[in-house]
C-alpha positions in Angstrom: -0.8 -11.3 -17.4 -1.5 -13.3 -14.3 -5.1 -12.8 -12.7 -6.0 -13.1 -8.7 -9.2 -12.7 -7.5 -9.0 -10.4 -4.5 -11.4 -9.7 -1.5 -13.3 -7.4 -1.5 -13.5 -4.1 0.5 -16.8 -5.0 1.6 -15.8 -8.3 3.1 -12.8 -7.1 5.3 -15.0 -4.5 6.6 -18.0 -7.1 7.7 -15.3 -9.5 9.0 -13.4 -6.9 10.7 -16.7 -5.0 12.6 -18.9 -8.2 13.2 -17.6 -11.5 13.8 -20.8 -12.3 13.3 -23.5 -14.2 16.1 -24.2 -17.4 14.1 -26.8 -18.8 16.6 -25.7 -17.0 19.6 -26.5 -19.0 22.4 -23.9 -21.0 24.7 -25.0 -24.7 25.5 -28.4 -25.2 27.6 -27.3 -28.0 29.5 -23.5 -27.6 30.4 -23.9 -30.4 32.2 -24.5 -33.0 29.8 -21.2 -34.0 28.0 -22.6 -33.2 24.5 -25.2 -31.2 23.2 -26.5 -31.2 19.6 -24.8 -27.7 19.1 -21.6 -29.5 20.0 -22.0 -31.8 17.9 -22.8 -29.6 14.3 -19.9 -27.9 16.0 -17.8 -30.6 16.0 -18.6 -31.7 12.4 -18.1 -28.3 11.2 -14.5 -28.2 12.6 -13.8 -31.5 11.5 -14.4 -30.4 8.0 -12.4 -27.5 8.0 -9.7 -29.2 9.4 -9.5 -32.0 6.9 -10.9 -29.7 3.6 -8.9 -26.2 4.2 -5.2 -27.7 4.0 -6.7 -30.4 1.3 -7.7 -27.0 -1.2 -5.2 -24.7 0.2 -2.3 -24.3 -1.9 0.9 -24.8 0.6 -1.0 -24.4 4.0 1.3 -25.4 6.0 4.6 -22.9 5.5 4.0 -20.9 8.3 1.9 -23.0 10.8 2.7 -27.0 11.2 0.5 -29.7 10.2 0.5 -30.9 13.7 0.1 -27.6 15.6 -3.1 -26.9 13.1 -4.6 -30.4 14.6 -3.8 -29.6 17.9 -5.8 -26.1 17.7 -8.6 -27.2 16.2 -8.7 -30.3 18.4 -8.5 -28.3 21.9 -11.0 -26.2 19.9 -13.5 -29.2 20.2 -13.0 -30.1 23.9 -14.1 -26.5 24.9 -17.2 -26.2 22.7 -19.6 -26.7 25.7 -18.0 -23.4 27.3 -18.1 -21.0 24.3 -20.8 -19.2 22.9 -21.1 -19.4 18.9 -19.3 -16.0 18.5 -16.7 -17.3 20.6 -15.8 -20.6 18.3 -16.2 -18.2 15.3 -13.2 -15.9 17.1 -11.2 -18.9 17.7 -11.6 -20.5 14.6 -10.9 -17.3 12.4 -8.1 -17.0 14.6 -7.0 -20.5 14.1 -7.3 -19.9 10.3 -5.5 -16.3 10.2 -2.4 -18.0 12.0 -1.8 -19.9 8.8 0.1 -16.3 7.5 -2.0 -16.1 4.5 -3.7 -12.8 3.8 -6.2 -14.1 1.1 -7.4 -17.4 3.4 -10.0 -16.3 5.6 -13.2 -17.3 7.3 -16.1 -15.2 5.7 -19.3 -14.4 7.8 -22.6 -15.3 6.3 -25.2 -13.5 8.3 -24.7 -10.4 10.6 -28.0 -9.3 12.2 -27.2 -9.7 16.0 -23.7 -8.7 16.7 -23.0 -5.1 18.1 -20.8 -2.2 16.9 -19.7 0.8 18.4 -21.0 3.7 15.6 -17.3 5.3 15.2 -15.1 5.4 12.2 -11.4 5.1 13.0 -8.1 5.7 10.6 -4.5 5.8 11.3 -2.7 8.5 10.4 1.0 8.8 10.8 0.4 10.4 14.1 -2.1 7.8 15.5 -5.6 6.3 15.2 -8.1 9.4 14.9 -11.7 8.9 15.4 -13.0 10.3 11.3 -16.6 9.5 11.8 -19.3 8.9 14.4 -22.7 9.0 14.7 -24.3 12.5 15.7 -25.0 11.6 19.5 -21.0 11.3 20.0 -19.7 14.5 18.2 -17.5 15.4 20.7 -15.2 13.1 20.1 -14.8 13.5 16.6 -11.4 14.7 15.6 -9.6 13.0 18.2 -7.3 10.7 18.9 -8.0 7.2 20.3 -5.3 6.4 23.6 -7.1 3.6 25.7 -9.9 1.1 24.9 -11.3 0.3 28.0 -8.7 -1.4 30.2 -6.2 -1.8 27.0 -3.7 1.3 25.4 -4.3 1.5 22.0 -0.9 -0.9 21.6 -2.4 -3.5 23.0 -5.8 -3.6 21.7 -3.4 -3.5 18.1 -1.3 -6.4 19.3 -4.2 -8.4 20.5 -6.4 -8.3 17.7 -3.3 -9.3 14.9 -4.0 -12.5 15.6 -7.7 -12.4 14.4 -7.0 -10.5 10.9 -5.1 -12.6 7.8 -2.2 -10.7 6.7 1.5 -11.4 5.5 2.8 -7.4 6.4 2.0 -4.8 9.4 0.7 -2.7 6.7 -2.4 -5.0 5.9 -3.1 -4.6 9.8 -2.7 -1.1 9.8 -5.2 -1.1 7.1 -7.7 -3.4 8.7 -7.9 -3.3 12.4 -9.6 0.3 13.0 -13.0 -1.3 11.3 -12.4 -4.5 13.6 -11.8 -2.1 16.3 -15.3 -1.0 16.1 -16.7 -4.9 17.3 -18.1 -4.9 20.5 -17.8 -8.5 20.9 -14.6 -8.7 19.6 -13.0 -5.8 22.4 -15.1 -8.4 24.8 -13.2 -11.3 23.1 -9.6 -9.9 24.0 -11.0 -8.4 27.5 -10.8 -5.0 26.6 -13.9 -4.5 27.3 -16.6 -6.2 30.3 -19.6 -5.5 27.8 -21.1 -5.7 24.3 -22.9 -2.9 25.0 -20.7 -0.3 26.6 -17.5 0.7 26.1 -15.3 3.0 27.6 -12.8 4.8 24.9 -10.1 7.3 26.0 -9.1 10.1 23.8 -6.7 12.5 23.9 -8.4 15.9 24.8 -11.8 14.3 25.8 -10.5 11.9 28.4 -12.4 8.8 28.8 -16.3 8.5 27.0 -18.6 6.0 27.4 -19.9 4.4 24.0 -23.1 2.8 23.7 -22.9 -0.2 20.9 -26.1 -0.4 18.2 -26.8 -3.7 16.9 -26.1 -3.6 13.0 -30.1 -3.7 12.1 -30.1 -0.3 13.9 -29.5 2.7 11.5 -26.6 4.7 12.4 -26.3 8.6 11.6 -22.9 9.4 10.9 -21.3 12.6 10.9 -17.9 12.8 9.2 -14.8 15.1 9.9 -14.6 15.8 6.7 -19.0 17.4 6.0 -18.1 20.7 6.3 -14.4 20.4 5.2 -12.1 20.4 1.9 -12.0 16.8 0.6 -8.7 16.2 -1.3 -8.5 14.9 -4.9 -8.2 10.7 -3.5 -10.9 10.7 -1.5 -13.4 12.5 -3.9 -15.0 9.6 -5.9 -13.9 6.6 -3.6 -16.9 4.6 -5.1 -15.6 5.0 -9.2 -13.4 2.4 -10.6 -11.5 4.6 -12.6 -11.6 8.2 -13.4 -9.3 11.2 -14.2 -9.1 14.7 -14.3 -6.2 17.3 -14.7 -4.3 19.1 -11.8 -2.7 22.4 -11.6 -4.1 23.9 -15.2 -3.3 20.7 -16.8 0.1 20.4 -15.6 -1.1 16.9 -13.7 -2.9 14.5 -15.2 -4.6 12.6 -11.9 -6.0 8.8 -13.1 -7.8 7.1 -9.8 -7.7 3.5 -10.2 -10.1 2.4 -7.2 -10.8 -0.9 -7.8 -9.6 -3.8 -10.5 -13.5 -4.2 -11.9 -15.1 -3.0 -14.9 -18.0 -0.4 -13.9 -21.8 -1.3 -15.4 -21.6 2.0 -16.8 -18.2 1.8 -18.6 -16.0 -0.9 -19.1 -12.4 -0.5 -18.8 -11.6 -1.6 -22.3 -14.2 1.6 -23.0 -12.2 3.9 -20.8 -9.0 3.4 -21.5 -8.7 4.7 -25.0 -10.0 8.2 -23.6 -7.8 8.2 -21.0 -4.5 7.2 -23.2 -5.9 10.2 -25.8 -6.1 12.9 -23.3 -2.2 12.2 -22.5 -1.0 12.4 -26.3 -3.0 15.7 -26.4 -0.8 16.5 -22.9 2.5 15.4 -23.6 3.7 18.2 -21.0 2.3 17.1 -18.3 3.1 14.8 -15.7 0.5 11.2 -15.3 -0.6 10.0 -11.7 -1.7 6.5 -11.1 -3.4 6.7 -7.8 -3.7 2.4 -6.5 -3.5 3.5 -2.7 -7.4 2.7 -2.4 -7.0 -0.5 -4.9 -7.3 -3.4 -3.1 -8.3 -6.0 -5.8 -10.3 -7.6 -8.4 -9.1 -8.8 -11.5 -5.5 -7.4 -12.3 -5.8 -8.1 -16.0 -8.4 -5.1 -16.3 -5.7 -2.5 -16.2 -4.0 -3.8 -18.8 -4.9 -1.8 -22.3 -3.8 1.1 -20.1 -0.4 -0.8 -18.9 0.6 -1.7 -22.8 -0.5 1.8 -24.3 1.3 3.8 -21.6 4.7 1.8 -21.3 4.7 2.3 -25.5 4.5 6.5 -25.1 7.5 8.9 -24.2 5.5 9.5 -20.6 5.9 6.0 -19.7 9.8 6.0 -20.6 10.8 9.1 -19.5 12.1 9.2 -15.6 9.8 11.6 -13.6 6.9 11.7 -16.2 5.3 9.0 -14.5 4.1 8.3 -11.2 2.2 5.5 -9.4 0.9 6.1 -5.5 0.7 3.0 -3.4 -0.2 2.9 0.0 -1.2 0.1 3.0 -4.3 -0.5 1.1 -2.8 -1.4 -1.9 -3.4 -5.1 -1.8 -3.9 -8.1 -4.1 -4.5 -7.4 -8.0 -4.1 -3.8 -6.9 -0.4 -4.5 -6.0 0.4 -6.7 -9.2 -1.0 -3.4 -11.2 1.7 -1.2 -9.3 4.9 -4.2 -9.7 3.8 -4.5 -13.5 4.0 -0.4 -13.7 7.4 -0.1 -12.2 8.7 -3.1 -13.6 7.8 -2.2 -17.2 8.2 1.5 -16.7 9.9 4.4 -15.6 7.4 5.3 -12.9 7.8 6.3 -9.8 6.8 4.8 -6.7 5.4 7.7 -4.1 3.5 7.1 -0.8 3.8 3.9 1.5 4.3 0.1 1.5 1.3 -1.7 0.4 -0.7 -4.0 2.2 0.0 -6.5 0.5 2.9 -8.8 -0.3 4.9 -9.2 -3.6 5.0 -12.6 -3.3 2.0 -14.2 -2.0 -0.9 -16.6 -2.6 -3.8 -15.5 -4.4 -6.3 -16.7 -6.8 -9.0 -17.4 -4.3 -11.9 -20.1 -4.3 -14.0 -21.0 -1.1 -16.2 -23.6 0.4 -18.5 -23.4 2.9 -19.4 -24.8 6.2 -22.7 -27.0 6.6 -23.7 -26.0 10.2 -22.9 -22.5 10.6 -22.8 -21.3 7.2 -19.4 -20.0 7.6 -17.4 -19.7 3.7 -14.2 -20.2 4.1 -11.8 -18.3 1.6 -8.9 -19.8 0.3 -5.8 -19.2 -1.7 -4.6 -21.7 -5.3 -1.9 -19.9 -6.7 1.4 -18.5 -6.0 2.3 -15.2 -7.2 6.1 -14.8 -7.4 7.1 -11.5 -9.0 9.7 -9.7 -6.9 13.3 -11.1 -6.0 13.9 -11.9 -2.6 10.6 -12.0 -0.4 9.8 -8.1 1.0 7.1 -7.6 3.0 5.4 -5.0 0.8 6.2 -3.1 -2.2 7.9 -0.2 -1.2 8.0 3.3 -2.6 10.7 5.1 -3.9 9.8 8.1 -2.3 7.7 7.6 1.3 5.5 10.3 2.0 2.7 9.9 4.8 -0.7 11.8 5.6 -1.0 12.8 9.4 -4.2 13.9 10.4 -3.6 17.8 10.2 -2.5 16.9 6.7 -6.7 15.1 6.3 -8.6 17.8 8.3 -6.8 20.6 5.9 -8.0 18.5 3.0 -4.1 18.1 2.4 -2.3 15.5 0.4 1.5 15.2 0.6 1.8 12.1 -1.7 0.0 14.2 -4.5 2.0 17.2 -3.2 5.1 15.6 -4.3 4.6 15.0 -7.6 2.9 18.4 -7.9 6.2 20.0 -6.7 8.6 17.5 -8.6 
């Protein structure tokens, strides 16, 4: 099977929250018509502009040769007025706009830039504020309306640009951790500081946040401390585990991430976890990819041949696979290969990412700032036609009444089917 190297959780979430200060300082002398910043500026663009579409595979399907010059060039003429976060926005931005969700700029360092210490999620009612750090408790629980002088429409619409994705689904993934970037909400003018913010939420009205620089250790406080955690969200940091629902009636396998843990490879894994089904042949198997956003996709696949072989995996109903906006990259190839080679079914949401896409990624980086810059080599086609996302066969969404009850309708359904 096709492999594609996928990025990581961790990266989104440092792109997304820093846009990170490389040397954050705008020009001494604005006066002067070039300064050396400007100039290691200047070479750094130049280098991107002439190396990205050289190593890209196909870079120019959704954005124009020509327009991609004439960014990066009006990019150079305003160096002497932007700060060095400020060329990093508009060159990510630049990058993003080529429509691919695996070609990225990757931040290096991130010591300087500021964040505001909440944790957001949507929900299928909204963007709800899940964690914060203990001095801002109150608003915990509730939903986010207005970011400063933006509703939280806006804010969504104007920070698309900045994230690299081929669906909504990907964004609706991604942008609450780059809703958390000071400088960023300063970037789109949502905000008149790094350091303060003013956030509106239903049934607090409007509360000032204070930003903490990243060094600064944040205490958070979850909505979930003192609540019941439901079965997907129990060991996010595992690979790969299992456990029965419902006396034995479910048999729940969490496929987290497409990487062999140091403690267990998957090769080891598997065998136990195909075992425990022939000794089960009554009950129903979950494959649970909506918190699988990548890695190598060919790890997955002593399970794939030894459960499309067995009665479970050709019986309609037996088999179930959940997929949701963060199932992206080798984490979506695992879910086409299961319901193309299967009789599973599909239950949750659209992933994140796109059937057919470009993947396989490699990177160089950038002399001056340090910058990497991600980059896509192969195309992966493996649906007919060109959907956005994979889509279930039965949707089923989590609203936030259904994550503060510890709830899990996309479970729930196959528990009831």
């Amino acid at each position: 099977m096709s492999q594609r190297n996928s990025t990581c959780i961790l990266y989104f979430m440092i792109v997304v929250v820093s846009f990170l200060t490389i040397r954050c300082s705008k020009s001494d002398n604005p006066i002067a018509s070039t300064t050396p910043r400007e100039d290691n500026w200047k070479t750094d663009i130049k280098f991107l502009q002439g190396e990205l579409p050289k190593r890209q595979l196909d870079p120019f399907v959704k954005l124009s040769q020509s327009e991609w010059n004439r960014r990066l060039d009006s990019l150079k003429t305003v160096l002497a007025s932007l700060d060095d976060q400020e060329i990093f926005f508009s060159m990510a931005k630049i990058v993003a706009s080529m429509g691919v969700a695996h070609t990225s700029i990757m931040p290096t360092t991130y010591n300087t830039y500021r964040v505001f210490p909440l944790t957001f999620q949507w929900f299928s009612d909204g963007v709800f504020v899940t964690g914060c750090s203990s001095i801002y408790q109150s608003v915990l629980g509730k939903k986010l309306s207005r970011i400063g002088t933006k509703n939280i429409t806006e804010v969504y619409n104007l920070i698309a640009p900045f994230i690299s994705h081929e669906n909504d689904q990907w964004l609706k993934a991604q942008s609450p951790m780059y809703i958390t970037s000071a400088d960023l909400l300063k970037f789109i003018s949502a905000i008149d500081s790094t350091t303060t913010g003013q956030f509106t939420f239903e049934g607090a009205g409007v509360v000032g946040i204070s930003s903490f620089p990243t060094t600064s250790y944040i205490t958070e406080t979850s909505i979930l401390s003192n609540l019941l955690i439901p079965l997907y969200l129990q060991r996010t940091t595992s690979n790969y585990w299992y456990t029965t629902v419902d006396s034995e009636k479910v048999i729940y396998f969490q496929y987290n991430k497409c990487a062999d843990m140091s403690n267990q490879s998957f090769n080891a894994f598997a065998p136990g976890l195909l075992s425990f089904i022939d000794a089960h042949p009554n009950s129903k198997v979950v494959v649970d990819l909506r918190l699988n956003t990548g890695g190598n996709s060919g790890i997955l696949q002593p399970f794939i041949d030894g459960i499309k072989i067995r009665p479970v995996g050709n019986t309609t109903g037996k088999l179930f696979v959940l997929i949701g906006c963060n199932t992206f990259s080798s984490g979506l190839l695992n879910a086409i290969t299961l319901k193309t080679e299967t009789q599973s079914i599909l239950v949750g949401e659209p992933t994140g990412g796109k059937p057919n896409s470009y993947g396989e990624v490699k990177n160089f980086t950038l002399s001056y700032s340090g910058l990497i810059i991600q980059y896509s080599t192969k195309f992966f086609n493996t649906m007919t036609g060109d959907p956005p996302s994979l889509n279930p066969d039965v949707t089923r969404q989590i609203s936030f009444a259904d994550y503060v009850a510890g709830k899990d309708p996309v479970l729930d359904y196959v528990r009831s089917y």
